[in-house]
DSSP file (Angstrom, degrees, kcal/mol; ACC not computed):
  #  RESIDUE AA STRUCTURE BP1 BP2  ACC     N-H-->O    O-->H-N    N-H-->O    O-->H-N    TCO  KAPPA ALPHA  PHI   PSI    X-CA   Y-CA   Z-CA
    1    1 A X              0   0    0      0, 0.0     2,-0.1     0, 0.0    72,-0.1   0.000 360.0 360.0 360.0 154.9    3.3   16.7  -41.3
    2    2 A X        -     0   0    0      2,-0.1     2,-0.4    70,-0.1    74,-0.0  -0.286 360.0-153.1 -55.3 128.0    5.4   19.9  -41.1
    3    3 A X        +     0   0    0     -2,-0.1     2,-0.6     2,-0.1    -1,-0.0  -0.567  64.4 115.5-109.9  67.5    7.7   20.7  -38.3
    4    4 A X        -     0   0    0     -2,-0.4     2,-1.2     2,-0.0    -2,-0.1  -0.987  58.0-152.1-110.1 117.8    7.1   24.5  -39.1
    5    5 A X        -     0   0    0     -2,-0.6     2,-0.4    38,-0.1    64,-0.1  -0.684  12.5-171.4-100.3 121.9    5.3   25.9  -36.0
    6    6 A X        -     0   0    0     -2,-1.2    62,-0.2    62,-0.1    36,-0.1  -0.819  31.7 -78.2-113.6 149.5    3.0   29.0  -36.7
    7    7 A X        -     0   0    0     -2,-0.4     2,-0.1    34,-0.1    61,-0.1  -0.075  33.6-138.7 -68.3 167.5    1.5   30.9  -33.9
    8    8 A X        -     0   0    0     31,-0.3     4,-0.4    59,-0.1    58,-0.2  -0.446  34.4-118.5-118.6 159.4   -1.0   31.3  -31.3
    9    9 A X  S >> S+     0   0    0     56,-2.9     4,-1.2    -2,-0.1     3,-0.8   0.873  80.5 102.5 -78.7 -31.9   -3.4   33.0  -29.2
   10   10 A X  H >> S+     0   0    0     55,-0.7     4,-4.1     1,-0.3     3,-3.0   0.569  87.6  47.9 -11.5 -83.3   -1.2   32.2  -25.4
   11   11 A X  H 3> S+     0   0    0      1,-0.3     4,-1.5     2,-0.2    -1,-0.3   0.759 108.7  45.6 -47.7 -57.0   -0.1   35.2  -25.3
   12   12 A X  H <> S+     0   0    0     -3,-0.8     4,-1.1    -4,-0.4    -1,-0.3   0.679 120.9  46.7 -62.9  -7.8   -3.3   37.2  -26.0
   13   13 A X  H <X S+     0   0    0     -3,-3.0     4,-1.0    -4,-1.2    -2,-0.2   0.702 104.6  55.3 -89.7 -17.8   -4.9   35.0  -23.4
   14   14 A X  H >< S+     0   0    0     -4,-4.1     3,-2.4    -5,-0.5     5,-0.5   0.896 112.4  42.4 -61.2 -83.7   -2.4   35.1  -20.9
   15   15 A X  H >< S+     0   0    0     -4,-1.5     3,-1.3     1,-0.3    -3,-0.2   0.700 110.2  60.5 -51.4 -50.4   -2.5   39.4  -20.8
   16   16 A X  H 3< S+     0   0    0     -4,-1.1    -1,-0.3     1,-0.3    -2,-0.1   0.675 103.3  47.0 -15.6 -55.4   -6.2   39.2  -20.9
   17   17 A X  T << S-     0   0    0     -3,-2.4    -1,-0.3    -4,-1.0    -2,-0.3   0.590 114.7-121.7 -89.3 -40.4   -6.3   37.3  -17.8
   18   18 A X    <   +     0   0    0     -3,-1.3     2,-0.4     1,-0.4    -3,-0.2   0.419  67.3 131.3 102.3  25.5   -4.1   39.7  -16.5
   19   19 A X        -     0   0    0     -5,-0.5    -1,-0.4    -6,-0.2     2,-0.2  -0.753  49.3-127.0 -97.0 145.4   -1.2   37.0  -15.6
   20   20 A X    >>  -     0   0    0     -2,-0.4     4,-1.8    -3,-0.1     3,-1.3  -0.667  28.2-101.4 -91.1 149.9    2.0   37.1  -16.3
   21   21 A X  H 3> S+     0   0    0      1,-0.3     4,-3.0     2,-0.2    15,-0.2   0.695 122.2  48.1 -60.0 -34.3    4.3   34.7  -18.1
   22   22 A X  H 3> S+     0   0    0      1,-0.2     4,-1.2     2,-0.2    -1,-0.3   0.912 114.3  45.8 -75.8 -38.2    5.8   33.5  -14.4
   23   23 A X  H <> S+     0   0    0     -3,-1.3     4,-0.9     1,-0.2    -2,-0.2   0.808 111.3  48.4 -83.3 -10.3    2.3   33.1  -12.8
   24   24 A X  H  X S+     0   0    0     -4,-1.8     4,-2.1     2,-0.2     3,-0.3   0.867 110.6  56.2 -88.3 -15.3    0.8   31.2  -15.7
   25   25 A X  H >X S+     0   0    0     -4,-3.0     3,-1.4    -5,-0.3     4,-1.0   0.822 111.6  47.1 -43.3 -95.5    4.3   28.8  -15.6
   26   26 A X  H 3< S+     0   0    0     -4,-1.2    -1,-0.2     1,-0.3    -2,-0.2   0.152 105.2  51.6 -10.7 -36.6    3.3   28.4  -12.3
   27   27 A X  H 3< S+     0   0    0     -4,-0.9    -1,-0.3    -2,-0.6    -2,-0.2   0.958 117.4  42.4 -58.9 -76.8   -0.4   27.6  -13.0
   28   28 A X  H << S-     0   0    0     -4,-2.1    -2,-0.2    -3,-1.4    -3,-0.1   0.368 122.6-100.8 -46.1 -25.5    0.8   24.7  -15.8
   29   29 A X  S  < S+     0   0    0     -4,-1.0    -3,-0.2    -5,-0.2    -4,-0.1   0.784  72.6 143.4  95.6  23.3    3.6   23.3  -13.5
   30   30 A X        -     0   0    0      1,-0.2    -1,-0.2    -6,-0.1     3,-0.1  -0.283  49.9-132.6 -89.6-173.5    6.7   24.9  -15.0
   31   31 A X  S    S+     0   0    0      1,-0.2    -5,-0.2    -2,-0.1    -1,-0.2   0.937  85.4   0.2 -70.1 -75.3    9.8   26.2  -12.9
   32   32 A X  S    S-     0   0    0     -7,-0.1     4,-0.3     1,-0.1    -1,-0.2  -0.158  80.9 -97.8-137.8-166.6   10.2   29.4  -14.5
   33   33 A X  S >> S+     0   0    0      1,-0.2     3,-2.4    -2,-0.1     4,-0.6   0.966  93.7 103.8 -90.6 -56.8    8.4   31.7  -17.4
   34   34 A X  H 3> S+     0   0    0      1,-0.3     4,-1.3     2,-0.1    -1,-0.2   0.358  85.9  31.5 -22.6 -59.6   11.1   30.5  -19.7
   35   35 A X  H 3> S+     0   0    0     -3,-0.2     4,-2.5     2,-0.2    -1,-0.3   0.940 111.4  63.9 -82.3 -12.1    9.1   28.0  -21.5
   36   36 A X  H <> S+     0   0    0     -3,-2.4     4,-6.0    -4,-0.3     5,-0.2   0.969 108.0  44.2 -27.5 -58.1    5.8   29.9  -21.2
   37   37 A X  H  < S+     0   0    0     -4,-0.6     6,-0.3     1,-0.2     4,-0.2   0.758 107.1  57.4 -80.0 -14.6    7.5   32.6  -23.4
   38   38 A X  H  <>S+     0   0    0     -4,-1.3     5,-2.1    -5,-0.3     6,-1.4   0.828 112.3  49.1 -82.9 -32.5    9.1   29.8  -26.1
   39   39 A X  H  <5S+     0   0    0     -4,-2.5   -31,-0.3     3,-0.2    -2,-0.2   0.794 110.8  46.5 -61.8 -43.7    5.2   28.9  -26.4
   40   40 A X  T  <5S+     0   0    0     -4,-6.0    -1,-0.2    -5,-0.3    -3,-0.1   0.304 114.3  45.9 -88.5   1.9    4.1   32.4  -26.9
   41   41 A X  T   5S-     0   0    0     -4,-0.2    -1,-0.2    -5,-0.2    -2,-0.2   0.109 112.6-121.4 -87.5 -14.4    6.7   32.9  -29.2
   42   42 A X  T   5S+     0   0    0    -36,-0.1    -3,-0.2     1,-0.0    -2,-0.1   0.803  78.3 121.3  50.3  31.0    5.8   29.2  -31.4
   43   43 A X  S   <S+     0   0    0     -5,-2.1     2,-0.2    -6,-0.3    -4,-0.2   0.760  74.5  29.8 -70.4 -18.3    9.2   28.2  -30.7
   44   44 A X  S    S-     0   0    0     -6,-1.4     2,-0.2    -9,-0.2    -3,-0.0  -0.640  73.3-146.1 -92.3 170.8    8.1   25.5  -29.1
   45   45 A X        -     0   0    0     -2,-0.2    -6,-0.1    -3,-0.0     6,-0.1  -0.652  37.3-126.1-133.1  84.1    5.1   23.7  -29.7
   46   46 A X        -     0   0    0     -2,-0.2     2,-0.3   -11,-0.1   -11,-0.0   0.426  22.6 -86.8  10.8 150.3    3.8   22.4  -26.1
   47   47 A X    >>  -     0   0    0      1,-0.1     4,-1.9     0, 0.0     3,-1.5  -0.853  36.2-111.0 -90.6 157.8    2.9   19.1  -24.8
   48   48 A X  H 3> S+     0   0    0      1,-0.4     4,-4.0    -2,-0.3     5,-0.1   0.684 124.4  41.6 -34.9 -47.1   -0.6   17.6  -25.1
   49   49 A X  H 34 S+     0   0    0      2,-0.2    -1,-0.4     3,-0.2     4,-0.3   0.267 115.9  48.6 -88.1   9.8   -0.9   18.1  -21.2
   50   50 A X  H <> S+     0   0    0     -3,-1.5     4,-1.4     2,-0.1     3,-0.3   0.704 117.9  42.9-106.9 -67.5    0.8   21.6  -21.3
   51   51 A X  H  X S+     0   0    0     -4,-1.9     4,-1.7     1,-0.3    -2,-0.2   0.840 112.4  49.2 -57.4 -51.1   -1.4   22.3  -23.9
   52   52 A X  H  X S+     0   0    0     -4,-4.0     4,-3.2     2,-0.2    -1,-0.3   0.912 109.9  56.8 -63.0 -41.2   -4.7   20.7  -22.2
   53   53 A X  H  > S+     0   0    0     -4,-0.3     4,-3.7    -3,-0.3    -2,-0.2   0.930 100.3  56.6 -11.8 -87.2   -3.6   22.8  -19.1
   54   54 A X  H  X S+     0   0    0     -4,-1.4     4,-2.0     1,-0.2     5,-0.3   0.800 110.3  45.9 -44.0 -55.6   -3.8   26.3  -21.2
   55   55 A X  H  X S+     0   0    0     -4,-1.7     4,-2.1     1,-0.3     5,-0.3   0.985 108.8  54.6 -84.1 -58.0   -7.3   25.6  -22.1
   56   56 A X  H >< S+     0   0    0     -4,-3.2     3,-2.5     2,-0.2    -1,-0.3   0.917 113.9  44.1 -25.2 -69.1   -8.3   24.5  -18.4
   57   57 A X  H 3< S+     0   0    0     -4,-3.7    -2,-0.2     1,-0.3    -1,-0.2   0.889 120.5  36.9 -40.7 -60.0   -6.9   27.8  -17.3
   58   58 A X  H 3< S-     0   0    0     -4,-2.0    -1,-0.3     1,-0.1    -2,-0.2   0.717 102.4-121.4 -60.5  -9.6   -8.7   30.2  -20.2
   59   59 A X  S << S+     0   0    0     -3,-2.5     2,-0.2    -4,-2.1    -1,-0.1   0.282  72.9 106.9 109.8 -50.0  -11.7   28.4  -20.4
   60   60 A X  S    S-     0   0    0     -5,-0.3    -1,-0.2     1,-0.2     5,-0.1  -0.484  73.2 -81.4-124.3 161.1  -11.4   27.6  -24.0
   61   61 A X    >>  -     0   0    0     -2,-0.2     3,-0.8     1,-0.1     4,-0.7  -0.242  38.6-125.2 -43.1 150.5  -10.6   24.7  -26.8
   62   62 A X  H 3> S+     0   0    0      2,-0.2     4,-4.4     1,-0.2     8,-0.2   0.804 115.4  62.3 -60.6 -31.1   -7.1   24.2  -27.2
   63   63 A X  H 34 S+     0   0    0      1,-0.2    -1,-0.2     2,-0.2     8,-0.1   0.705  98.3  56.1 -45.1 -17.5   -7.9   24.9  -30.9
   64   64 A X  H X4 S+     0   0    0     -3,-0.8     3,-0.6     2,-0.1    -1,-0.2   0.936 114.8  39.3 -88.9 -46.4   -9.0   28.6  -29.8
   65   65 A X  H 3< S+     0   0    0     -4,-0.7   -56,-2.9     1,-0.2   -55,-0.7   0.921 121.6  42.3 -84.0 -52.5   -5.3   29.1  -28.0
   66   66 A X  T >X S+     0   0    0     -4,-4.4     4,-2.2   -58,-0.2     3,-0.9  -0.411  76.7 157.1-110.1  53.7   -3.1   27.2  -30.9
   67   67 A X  T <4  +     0   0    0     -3,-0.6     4,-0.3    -2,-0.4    -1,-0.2   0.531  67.6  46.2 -11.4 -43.5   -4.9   28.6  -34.2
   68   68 A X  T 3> S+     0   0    0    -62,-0.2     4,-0.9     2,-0.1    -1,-0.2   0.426 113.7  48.8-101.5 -16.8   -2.6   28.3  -36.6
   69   69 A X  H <>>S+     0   0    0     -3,-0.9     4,-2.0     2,-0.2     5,-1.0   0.744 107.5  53.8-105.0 -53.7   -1.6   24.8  -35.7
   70   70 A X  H  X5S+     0   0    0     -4,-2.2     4,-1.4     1,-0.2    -3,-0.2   0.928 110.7  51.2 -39.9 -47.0   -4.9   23.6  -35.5
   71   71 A X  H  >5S+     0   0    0     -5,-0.3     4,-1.4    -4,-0.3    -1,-0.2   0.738 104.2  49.7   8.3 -92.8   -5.1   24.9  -38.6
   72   72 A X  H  X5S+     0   0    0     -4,-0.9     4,-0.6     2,-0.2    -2,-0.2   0.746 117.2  45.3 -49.7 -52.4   -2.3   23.4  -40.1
   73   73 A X  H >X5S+     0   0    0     -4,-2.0     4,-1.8     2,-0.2     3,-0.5   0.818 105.7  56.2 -64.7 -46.7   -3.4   20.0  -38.8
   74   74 A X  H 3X<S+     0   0    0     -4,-1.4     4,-2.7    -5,-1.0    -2,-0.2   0.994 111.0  44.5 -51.7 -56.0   -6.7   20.4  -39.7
   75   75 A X  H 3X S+     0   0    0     -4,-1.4     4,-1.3     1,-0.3    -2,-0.2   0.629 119.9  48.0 -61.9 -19.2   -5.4   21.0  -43.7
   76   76 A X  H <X S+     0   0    0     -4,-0.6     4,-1.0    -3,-0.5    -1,-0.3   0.791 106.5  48.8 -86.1 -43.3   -3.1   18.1  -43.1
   77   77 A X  H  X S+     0   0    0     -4,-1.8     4,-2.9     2,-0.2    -2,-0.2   0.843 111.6  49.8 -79.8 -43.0   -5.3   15.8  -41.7
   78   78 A X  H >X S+     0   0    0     -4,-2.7     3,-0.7    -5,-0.4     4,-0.5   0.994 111.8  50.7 -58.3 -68.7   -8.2   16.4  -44.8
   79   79 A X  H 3X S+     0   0    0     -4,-1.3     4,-1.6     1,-0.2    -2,-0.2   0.782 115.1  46.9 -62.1 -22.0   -5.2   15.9  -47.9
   80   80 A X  H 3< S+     0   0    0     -4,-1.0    -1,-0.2     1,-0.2    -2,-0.2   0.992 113.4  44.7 -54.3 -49.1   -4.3   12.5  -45.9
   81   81 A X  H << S+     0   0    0     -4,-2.9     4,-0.4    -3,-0.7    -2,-0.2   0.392 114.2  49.8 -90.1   1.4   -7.8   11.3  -45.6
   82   82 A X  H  X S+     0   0    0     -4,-0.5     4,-1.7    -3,-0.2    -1,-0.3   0.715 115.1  45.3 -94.3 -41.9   -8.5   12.3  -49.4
   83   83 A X  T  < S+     0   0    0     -4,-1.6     4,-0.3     1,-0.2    -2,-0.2   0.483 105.2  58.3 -96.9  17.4   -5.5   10.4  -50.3
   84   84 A X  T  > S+     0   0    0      2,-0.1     4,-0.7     3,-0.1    -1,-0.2   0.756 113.0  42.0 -89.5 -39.2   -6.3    7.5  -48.1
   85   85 A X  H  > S+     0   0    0     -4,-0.4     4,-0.8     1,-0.2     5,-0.3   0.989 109.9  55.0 -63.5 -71.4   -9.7    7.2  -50.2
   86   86 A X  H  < S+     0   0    0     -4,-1.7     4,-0.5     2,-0.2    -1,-0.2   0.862 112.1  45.4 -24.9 -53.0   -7.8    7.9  -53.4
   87   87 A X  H >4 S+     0   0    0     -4,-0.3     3,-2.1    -5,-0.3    -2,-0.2   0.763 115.9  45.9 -52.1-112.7   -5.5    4.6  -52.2
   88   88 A X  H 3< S+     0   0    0     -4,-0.7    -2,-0.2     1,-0.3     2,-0.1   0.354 109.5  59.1  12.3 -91.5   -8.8    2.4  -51.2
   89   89 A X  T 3< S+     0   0    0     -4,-0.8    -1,-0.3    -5,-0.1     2,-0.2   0.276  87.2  85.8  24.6 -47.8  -10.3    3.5  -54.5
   90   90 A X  S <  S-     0   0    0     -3,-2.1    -3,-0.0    -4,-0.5    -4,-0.0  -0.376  96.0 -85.5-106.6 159.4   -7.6    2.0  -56.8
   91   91 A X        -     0   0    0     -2,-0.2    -1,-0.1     1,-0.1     4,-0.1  -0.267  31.3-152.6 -46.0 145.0   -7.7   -1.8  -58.0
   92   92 A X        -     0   0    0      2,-1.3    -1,-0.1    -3,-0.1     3,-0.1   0.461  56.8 -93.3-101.3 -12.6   -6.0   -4.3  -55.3
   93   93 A X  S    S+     0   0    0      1,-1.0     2,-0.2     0, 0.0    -2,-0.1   0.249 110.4  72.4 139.4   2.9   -5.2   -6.7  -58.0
   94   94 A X  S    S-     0   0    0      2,-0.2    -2,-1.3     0, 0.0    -1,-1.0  -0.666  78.6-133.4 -64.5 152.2   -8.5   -8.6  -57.3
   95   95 A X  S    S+     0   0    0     -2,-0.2     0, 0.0    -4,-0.1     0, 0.0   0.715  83.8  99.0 -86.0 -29.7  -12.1   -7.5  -58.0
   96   96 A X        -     0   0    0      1,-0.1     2,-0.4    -3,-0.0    -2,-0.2  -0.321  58.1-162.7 -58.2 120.2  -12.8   -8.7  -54.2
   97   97 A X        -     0   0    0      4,-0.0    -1,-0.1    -5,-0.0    -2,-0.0  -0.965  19.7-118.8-100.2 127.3  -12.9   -6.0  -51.6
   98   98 A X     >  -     0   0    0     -2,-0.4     4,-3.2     1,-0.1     3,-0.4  -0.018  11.2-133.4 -31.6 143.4  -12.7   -6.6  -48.1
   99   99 A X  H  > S+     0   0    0      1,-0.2     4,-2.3     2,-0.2     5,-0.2   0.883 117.3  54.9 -60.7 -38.1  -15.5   -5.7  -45.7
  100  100 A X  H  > S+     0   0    0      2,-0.2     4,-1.0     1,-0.2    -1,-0.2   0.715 112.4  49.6 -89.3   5.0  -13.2   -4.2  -43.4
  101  101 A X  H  > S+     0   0    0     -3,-0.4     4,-1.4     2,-0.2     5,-0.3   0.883 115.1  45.4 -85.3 -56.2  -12.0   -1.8  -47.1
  102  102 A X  H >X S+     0   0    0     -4,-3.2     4,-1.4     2,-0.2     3,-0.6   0.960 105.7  53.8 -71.7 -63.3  -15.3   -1.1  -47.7
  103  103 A X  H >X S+     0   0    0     -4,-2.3     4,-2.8     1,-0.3     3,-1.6   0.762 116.1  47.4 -17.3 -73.7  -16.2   -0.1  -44.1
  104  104 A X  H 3X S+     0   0    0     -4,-1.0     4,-1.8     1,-0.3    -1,-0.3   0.705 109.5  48.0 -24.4 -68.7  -13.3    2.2  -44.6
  105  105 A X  H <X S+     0   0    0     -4,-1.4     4,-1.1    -3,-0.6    -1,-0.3   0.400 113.9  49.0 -73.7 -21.4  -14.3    3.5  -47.8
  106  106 A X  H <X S+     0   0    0     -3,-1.6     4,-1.9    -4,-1.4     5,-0.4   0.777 106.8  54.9 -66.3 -73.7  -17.6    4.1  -46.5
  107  107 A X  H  X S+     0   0    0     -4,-2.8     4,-3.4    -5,-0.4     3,-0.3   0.972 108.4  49.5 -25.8 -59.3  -16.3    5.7  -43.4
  108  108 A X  H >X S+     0   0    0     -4,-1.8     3,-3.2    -5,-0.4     4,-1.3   0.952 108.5  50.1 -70.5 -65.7  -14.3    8.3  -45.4
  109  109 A X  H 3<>S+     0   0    0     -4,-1.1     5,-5.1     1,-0.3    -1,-0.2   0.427 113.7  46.1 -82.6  23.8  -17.0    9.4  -47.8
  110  110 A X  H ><5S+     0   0    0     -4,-1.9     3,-1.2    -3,-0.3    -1,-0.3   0.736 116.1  43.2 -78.3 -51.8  -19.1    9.9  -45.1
  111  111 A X  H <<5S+     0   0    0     -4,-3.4    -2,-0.2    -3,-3.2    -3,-0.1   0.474 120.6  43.7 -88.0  -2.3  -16.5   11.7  -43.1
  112  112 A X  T 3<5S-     0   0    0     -4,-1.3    -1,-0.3    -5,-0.2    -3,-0.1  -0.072 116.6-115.3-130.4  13.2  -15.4   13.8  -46.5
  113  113 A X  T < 5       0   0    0     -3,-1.2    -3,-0.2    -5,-0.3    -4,-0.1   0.781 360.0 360.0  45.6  58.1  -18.9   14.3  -47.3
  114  114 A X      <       0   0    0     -5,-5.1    -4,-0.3    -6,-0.1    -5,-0.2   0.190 360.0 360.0-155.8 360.0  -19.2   12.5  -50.3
């Protein structure tokens, strides 16, 4: 996956809420605003529990607050699982496939809606 971090909603849900970068540290468990405002910038990318946090406070999915990384992940996650099938797919050097390959291969084109 891509270590390119594209932006988010934080910010426009922080000012909604009417909080400011220091009280929503505060909220989340930081020190100071400092990484608030590295989040709300996408210079950072949060941790899972930083991240699960922001959606406690707003209300909303984390997907709704990081947009563009969800995104990104999402599009990432689809070409994997298309080229996991593609893999599966191809000869194993035997006609015999394992149950737990077909379970797989089942799996995906169920989950790729095919």
């Amino acid at each position: 996956m891509s270590t390119k971090i594209w932006g988010n909603g934080l910010r426009a849900h922080r000012r909604k809420s009417g909080l400011t970068q220091e009280d929503l540290g505060l909220v989340v468990g930081y020190d100071h605003k400092g990484e608030i405002a590295r989040h709300e910038r996408s210079r950072t990318v949060p941790s899972l529990l930083t991240a699960l946090a922001y959606a406690a406070v707003f209300q909303v999915p984390v997907s709704a607050i990081f947009i563009g990384i969800h995104t990104s992940v999402t599009s990432n996650v689809e070409a994997n699982l298309r080229k996991l099938k593609e893999e599966l797919e191809r000869p194993s050097g035997g006609e015999y496939q394992s149950p737990l390959r077909q379970q797989k291969l089942e799996w995906l084109n169920r989950r790729l809606g095919r």
